[in-house]
VEXGU-400673 format. One record per residue (C-alpha): residue number from 1; residue in three letters; x, y, z. Coordinates in Angstrom, 3 decimals, decimal comma. Example, Ala and Ser with C-alpha at 12.3 -4.5 7.8 and 13.67 -1.06 7.14 Angstrom:
BEGIN
     i    aa          x          y          z
     1   ALA     12,300     -4,500      7,800
     2   SER     13,670     -1,060      7,140
//
This chain:
BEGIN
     i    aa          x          y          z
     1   UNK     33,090     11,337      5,316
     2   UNK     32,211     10,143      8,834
     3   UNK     29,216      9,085     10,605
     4   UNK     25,786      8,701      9,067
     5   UNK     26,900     10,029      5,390
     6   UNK     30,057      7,079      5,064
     7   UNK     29,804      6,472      1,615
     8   UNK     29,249      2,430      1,376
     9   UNK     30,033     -0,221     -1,544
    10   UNK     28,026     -2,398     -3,317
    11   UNK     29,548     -5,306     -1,803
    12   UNK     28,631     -3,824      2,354
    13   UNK     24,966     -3,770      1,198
    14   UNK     24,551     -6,294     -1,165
    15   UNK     23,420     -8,792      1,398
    16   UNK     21,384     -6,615      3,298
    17   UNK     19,473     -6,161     -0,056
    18   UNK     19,096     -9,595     -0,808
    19   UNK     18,080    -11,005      2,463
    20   UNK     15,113     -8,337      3,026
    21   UNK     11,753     -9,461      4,496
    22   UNK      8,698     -8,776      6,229
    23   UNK      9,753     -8,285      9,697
    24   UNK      7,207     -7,339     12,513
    25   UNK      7,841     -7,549     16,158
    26   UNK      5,666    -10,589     17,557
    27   UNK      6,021    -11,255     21,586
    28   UNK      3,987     -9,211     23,701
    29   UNK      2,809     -6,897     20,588
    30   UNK      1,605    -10,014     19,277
    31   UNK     -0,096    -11,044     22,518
    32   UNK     -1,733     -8,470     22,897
    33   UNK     -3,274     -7,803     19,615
    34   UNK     -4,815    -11,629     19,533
    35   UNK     -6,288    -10,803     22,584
    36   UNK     -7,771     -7,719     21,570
    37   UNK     -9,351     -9,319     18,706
    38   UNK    -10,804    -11,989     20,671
    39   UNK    -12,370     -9,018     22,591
    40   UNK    -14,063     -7,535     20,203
    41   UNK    -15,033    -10,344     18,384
    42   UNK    -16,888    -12,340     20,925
    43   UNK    -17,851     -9,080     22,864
    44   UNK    -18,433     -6,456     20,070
    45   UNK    -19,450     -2,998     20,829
    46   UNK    -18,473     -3,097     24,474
    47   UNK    -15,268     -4,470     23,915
    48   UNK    -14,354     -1,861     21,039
    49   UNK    -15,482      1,060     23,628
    50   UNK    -13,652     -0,253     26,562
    51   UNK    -10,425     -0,958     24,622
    52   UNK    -10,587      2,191     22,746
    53   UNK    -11,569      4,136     25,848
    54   UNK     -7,959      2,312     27,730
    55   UNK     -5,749      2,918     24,914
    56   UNK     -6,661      6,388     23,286
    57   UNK     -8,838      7,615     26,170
    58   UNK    -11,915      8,052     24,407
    59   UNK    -14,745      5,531     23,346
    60   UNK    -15,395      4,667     19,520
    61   UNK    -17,777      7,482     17,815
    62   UNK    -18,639      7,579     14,423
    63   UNK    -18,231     10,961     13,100
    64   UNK    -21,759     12,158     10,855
    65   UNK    -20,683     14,067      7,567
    66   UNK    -21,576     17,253      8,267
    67   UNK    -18,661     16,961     10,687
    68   UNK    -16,710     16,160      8,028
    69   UNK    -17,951     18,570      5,474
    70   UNK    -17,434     21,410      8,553
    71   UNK    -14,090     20,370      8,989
    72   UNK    -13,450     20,944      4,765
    73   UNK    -14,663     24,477      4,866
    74   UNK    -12,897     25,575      7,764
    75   UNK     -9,693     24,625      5,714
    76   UNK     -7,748     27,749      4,387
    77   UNK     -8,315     27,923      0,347
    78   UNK     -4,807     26,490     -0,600
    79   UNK     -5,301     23,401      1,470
    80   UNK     -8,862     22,805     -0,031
    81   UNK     -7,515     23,040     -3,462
    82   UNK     -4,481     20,609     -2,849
    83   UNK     -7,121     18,114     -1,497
    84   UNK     -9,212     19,027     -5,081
    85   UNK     -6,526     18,679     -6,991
    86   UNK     -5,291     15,778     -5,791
    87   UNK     -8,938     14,411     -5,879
    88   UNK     -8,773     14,978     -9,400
    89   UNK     -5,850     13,937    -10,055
    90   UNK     -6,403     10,567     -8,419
    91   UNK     -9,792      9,795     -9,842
    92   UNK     -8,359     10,911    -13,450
    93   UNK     -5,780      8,027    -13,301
    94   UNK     -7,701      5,490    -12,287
    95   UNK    -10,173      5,880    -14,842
    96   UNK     -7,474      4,784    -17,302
    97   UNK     -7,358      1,338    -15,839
    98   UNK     -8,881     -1,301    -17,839
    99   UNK    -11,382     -2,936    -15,879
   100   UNK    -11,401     -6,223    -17,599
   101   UNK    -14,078     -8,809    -17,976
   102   UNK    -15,283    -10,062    -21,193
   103   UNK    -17,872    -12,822    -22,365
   104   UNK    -17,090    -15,235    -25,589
   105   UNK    -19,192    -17,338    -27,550
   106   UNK    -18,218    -19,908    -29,545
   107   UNK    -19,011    -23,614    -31,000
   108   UNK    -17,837    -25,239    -27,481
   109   UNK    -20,466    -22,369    -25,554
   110   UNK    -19,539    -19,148    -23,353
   111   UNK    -16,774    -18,652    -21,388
   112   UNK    -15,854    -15,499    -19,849
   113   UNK    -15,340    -13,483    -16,497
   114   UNK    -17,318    -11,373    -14,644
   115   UNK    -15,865     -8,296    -12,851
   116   UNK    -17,617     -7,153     -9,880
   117   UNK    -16,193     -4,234     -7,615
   118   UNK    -16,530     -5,045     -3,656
   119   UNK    -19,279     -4,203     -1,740
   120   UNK    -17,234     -2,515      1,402
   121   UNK    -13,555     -1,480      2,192
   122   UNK    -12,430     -0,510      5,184
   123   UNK     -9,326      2,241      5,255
   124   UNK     -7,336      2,961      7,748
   125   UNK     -5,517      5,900      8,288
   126   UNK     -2,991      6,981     10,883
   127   UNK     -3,650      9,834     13,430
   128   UNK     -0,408     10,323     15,102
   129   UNK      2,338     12,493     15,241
   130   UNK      2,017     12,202     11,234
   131   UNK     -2,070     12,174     10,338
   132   UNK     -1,904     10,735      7,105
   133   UNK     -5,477     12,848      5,219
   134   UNK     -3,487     11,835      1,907
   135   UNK     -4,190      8,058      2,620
   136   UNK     -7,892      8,696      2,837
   137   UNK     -7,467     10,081     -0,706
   138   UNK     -4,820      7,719     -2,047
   139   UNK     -7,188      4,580     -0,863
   140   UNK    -10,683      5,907     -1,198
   141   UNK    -10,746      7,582     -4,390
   142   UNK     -9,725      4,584     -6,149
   143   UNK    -12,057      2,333     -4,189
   144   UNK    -14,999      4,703     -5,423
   145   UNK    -13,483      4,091     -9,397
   146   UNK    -14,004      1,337     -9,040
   147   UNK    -17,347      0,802     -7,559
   148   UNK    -16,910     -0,054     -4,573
   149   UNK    -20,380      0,056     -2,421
   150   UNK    -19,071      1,294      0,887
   151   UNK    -16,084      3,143      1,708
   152   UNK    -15,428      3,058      5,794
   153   UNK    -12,721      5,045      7,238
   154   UNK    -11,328      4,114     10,270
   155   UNK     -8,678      6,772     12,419
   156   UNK     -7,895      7,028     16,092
   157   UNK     -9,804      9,395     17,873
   158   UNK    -10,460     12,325     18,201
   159   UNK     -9,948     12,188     14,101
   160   UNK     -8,192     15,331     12,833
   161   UNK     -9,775     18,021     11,038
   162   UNK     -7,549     17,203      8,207
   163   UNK     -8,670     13,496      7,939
   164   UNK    -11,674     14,485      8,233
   165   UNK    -11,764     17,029      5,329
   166   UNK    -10,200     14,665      3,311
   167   UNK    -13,147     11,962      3,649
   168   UNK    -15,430     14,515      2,578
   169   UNK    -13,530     15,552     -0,555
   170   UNK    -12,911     11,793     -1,024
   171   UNK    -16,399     10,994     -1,319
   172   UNK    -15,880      8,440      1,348
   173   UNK    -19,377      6,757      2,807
   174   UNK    -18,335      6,761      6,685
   175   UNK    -15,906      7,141      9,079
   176   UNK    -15,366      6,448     12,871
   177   UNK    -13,039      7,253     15,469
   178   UNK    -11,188      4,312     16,169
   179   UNK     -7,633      3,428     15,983
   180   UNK     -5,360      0,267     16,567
   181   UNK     -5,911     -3,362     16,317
   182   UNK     -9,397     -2,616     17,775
   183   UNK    -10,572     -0,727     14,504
   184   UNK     -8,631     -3,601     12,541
   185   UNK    -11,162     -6,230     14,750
   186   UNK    -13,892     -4,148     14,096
   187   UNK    -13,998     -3,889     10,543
   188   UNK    -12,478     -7,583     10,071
   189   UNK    -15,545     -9,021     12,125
   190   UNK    -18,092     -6,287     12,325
   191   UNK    -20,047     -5,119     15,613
   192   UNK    -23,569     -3,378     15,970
   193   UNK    -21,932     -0,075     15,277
   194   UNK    -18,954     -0,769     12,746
   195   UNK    -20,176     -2,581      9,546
   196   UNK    -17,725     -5,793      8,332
   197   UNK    -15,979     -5,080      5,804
   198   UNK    -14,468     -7,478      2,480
   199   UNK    -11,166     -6,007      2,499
   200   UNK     -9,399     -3,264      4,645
   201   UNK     -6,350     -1,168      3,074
   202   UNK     -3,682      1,236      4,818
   203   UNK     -1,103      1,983      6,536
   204   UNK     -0,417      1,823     10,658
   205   UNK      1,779      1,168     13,553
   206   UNK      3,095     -2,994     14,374
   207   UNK     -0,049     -3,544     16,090
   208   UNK     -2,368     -2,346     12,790
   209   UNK      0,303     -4,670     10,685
   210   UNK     -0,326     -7,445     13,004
   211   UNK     -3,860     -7,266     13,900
   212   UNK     -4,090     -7,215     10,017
   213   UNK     -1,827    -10,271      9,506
   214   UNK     -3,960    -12,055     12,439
   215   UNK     -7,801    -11,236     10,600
   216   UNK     -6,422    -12,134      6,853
   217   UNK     -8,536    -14,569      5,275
   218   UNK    -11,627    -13,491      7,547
   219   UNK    -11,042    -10,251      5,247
   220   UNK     -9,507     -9,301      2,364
   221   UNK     -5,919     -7,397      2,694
   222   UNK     -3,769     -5,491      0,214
   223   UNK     -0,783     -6,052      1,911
   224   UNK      1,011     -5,668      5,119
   225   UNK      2,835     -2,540      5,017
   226   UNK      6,046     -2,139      6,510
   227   UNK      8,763      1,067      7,059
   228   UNK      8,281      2,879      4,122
   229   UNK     11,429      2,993      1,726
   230   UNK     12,923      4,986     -1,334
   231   UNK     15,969      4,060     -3,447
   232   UNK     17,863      7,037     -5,570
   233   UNK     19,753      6,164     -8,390
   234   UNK     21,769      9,657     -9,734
   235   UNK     24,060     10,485    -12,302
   236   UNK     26,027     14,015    -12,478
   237   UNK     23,569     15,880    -13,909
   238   UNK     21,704     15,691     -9,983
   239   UNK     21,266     18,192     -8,190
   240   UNK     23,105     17,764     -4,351
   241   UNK     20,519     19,716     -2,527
   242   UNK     17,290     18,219     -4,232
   243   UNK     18,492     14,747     -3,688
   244   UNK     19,385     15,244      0,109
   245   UNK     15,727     17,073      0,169
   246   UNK     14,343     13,475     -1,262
   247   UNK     16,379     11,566      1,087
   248   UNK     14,791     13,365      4,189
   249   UNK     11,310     13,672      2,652
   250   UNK     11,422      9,899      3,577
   251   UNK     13,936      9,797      6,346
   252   UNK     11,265     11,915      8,228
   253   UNK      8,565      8,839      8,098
   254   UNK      9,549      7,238     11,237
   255   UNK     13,003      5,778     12,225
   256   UNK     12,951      2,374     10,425
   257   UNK     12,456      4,075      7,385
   258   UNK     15,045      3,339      5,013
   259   UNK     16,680      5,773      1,843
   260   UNK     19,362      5,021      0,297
   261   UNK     21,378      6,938     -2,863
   262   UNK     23,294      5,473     -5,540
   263   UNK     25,956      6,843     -7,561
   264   UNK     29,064      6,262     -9,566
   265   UNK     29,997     10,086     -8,625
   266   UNK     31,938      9,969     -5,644
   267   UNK     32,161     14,133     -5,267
   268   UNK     28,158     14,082     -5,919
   269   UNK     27,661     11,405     -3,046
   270   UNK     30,191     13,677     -0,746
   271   UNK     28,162     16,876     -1,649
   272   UNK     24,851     15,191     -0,632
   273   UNK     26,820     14,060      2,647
   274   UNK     26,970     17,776      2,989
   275   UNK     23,388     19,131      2,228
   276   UNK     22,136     16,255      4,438
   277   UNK     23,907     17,898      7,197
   278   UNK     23,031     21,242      6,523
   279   UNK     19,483     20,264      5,954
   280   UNK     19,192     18,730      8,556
   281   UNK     19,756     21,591     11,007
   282   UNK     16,286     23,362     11,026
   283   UNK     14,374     19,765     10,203
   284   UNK     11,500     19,606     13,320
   285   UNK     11,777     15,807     12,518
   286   UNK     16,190     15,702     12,774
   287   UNK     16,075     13,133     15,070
   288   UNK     13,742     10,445     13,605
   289   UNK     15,644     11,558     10,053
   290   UNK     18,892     10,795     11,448
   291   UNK     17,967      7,387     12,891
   292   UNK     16,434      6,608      9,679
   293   UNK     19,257      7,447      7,713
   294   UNK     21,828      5,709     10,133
   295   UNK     19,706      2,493      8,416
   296   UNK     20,343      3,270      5,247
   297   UNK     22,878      5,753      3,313
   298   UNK     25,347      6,523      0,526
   299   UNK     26,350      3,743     -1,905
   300   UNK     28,827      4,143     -4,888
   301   UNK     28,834      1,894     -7,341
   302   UNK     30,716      1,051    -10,859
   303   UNK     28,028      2,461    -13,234
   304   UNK     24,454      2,328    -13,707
   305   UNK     23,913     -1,107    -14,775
   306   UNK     25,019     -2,004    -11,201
   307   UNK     22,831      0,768     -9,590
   308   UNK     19,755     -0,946    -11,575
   309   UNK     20,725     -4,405    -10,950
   310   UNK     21,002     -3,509     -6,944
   311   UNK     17,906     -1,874     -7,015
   312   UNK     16,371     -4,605     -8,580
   313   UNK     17,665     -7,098     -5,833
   314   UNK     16,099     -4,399     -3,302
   315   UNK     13,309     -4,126     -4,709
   316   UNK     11,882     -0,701     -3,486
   317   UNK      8,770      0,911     -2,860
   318   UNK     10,064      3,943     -4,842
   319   UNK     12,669      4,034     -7,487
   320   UNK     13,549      7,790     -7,951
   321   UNK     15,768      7,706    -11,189
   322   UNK     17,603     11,428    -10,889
   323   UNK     19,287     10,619    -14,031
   324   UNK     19,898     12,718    -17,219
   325   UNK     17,747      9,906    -19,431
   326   UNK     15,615      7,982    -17,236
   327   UNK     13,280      6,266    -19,912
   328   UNK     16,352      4,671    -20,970
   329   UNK     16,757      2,975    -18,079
   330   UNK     13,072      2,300    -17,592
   331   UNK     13,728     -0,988    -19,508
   332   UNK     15,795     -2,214    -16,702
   333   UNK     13,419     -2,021    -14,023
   334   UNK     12,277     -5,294    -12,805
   335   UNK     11,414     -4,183     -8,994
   336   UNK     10,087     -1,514     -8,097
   337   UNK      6,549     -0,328     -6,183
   338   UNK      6,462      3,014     -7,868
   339   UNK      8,978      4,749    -10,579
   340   UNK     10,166      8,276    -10,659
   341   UNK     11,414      9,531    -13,673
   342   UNK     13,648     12,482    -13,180
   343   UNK     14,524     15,086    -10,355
   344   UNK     11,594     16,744    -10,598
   345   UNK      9,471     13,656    -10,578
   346   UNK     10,110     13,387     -6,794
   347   UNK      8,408     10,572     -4,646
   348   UNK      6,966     13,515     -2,262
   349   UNK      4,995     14,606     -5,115
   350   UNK      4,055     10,840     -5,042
   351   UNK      3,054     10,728     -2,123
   352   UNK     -0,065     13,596     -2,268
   353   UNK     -0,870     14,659     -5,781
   354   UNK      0,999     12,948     -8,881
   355   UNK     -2,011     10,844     -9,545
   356   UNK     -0,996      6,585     -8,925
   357   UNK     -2,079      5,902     -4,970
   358   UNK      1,176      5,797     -2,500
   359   UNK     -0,147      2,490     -1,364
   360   UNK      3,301      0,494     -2,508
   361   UNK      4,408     -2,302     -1,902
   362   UNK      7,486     -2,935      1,093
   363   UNK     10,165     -4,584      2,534
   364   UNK     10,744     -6,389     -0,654
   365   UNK      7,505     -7,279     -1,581
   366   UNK      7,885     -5,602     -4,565
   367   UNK      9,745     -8,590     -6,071
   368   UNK      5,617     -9,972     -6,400
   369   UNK      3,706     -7,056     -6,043
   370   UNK      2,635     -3,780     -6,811
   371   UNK      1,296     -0,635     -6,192
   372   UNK     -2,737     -0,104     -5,613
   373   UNK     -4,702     -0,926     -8,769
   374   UNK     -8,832     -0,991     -9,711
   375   UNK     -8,356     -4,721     -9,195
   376   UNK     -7,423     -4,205     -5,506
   377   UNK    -11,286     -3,404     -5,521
   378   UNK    -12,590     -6,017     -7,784
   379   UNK    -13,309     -9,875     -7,958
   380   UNK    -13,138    -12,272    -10,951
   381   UNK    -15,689    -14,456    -11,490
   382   UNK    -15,004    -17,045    -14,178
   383   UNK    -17,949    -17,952    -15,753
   384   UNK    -18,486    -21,515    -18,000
   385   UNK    -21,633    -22,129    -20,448
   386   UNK    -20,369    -24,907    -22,757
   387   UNK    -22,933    -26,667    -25,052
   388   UNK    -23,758    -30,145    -24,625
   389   UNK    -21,303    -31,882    -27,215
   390   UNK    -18,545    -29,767    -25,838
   391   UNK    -19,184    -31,491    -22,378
   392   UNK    -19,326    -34,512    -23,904
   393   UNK    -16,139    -34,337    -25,707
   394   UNK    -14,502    -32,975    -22,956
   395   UNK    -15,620    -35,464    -20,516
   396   UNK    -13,677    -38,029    -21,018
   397   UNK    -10,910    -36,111    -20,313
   398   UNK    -11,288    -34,900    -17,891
   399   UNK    -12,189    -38,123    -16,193
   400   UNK     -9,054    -39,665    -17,038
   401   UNK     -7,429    -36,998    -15,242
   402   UNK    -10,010    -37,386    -12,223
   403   UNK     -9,044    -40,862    -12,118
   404   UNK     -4,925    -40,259    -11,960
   405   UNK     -6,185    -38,195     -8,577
   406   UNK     -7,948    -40,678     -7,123
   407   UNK    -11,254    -38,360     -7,380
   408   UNK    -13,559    -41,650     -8,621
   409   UNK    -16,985    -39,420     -7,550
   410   UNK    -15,510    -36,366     -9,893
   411   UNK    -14,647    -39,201    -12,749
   412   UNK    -18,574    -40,717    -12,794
   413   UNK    -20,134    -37,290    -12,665
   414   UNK    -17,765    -36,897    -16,034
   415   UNK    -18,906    -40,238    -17,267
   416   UNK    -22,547    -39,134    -16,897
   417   UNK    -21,988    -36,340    -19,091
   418   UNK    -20,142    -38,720    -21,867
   419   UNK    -23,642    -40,836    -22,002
   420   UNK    -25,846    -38,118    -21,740
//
């Protein structure tokens, strides 16, 4: 096989899959996005219209609901019950979640935890050449499980019809037109017409990643989002032409997407070599796919032990397991953002209507995260009653300990407690 379909070894990506990171561009990207958010955090409102106005020619608007609810009913039927049924889907997962929490009492006094949603997320969604409506869903409708207060939507304008619809099926509070690091400043620090937020989720281009990176610890993140990924791992029984179908389904993304496909079937890898090609003939997106795929590829490996044990040390955002027993290998999996069990659990269906959010963690951040949960949208609050004798008895203690830090002020406010 030649060109972008060379079938690779384990050893010729082994150390690209070990040595993966966060990477955004900094330089002038980065320049510029700290000096947009200085902008429109000293300057607000007339800042955010002026930069918005330079960069996507039009000034920041928020969009009232009946827009929204306009935009859903000028949808044909089948796309109004995908966005339903997705809806549904969604919300009917995320009610499974445990929300935690819990209050004891015993002979030393309460302890416990308090579990309080946030009061207001921010989401932003992409309006390019790819307007992602199935983030609003994906991020919103779990935010809303949750009980989350406020749900602001943020997408360049003017926001598609599609994004649009999907806020109102969403259940979303309020959404404006804005787009880029600007909308990121906005929300981060809050202006007369954009409300601050406690924690902003989604996906967007190197200056959303950054402008997010930048603003982190004045708000709340989920992550930092990189090229979106998937990682095949097939066995004979795989079909050729549904796993080349995966393979573009996130080759499509954007150019420094990565999907790769392992196999210990040499003629299966050489078949999907094929149906790549041939797929890729009437693909409007060929070019980006292509790119994308020159990233990434074919691997063949020994057996499945060493597909699972390289996908481990990859650590993908989705694990598609195209194997003839996948809960058999499910056991293996150590890192992964999402799991697909089976061909016909493909990550497309993931990605709009399965029912977990396709907010995943990437570029290897799986190894210590995961995908969106109900505690994305929630705080802990330990909370500490203990009687009197249990202070007393614990005192000591803990001043002994205050001591061996060289914390003498924490020690005597211990002591107190001892003679009280």
């Amino acid at each position: 096989m030649k060109g972008f379909f060379m079938i690779k070894t384990p050893e010729q990506i082994r150390k690209h899959f070990s040595n993966r990171r966060m990477s955004v561009e900094y330089g002038e990207a980065l320049e510029t996005v700290r000096h947009i958010l200085h902008q429109v955090e000293h300057e607000g409102d007339a800042a955010l219209h002026r930069i918005s106005q330079e960069i996507d020619g039009y000034p920041v608007e928020e969009v009232p609901k009946r827009v929204w609810r306009d935009a859903y009913e000028g949808l044909d039927a089948s796309l109004r019950d995908a966005l339903e049924t997705a809806k549904e889907r969604i919300e009917a997962f995320y009610r499974r979640e445990p929300r935690g929490g819990f209050l004891d009492a015993g002979p030393d006094g309460v302890l416990g935890q308090l579990v309080r949603p946030l009061e207001r997320v921010g989401v932003y969604v992409p309006g390019g050449s790819a307007p992602l409506l199935s983030t609003v869903l994906m991020t919103s409708v779990p935010a809303k499980v949750a009980g989350v207060g406020e749900v602001v939507v943020a997408s360049p304008p003017r926001v598609r019809p599609g994004i649009l619809a999907a806020a109102w099926v969403a259940g979303a509070d309020r959404l404006f037109g804005m787009g880029g690091a600007q909308a990121v400043a906005a929300m981060a620090y809050g202006t007369e017409l954009v409300p601050r937020v406690d924690k902003i989720m989604g996906p967007g281009s190197r200056y959303v990643v950054l402008a997010k990176r930048e603003v982190y610890g004045t708000v709340g993140m989920e992550g930092l989002p990189g090229p979106t990924e998937t990682l095949i791992i097939a066995d004979a029984s795989a079909d050729p032409r549904l796993l080349a179908a995966d393979l573009l389904a996130q080759a499509e993304h954007g150019p420094d997407s990565e999907a790769w496909l392992l196999s210990s079937y040499r003629e299966l890898l050489e078949r999907v070599g094929d149906e790549l090609e041939r797929q890729l003939t009437d693909l409007p997106r060929a070019e980006i796919a292509r790119q994308a795929l020159g990233r990434s590829g074919l691997v063949l490996v020994e057996h499945l032990e060493q597909a699972l044990e390289l996908a481990n040390l990859y650590a993908p955002e989705h694990l598609c397991l195209s194997i003839l027993d996948p809960l058999a290998a499910l056991g293996m999996v150590r890192n992964a953002g999402g799991v697909f069990l089976g061909e016909h659990s493909c990550e497309a269906l993931g990605d709009y209507i399965a029912g977990p959010s396709h907010v995943m963690p990437t570029s290897g951040t799986a190894r210590f995260g995961g995908g969106l949960v109900l505690g994305d949208f929630l705080k802990v609050i330990p909370v500490v009653g203990l009687t009197q004798e249990a202070a007393s008895r614990l005192s000591a203690l803990g001043a002994r300990m205050a001591r061996e830090e060289g914390l003498e002020a924490h020690a005597r406010a211990l002591d107190r407690r001892m003679k009280g």
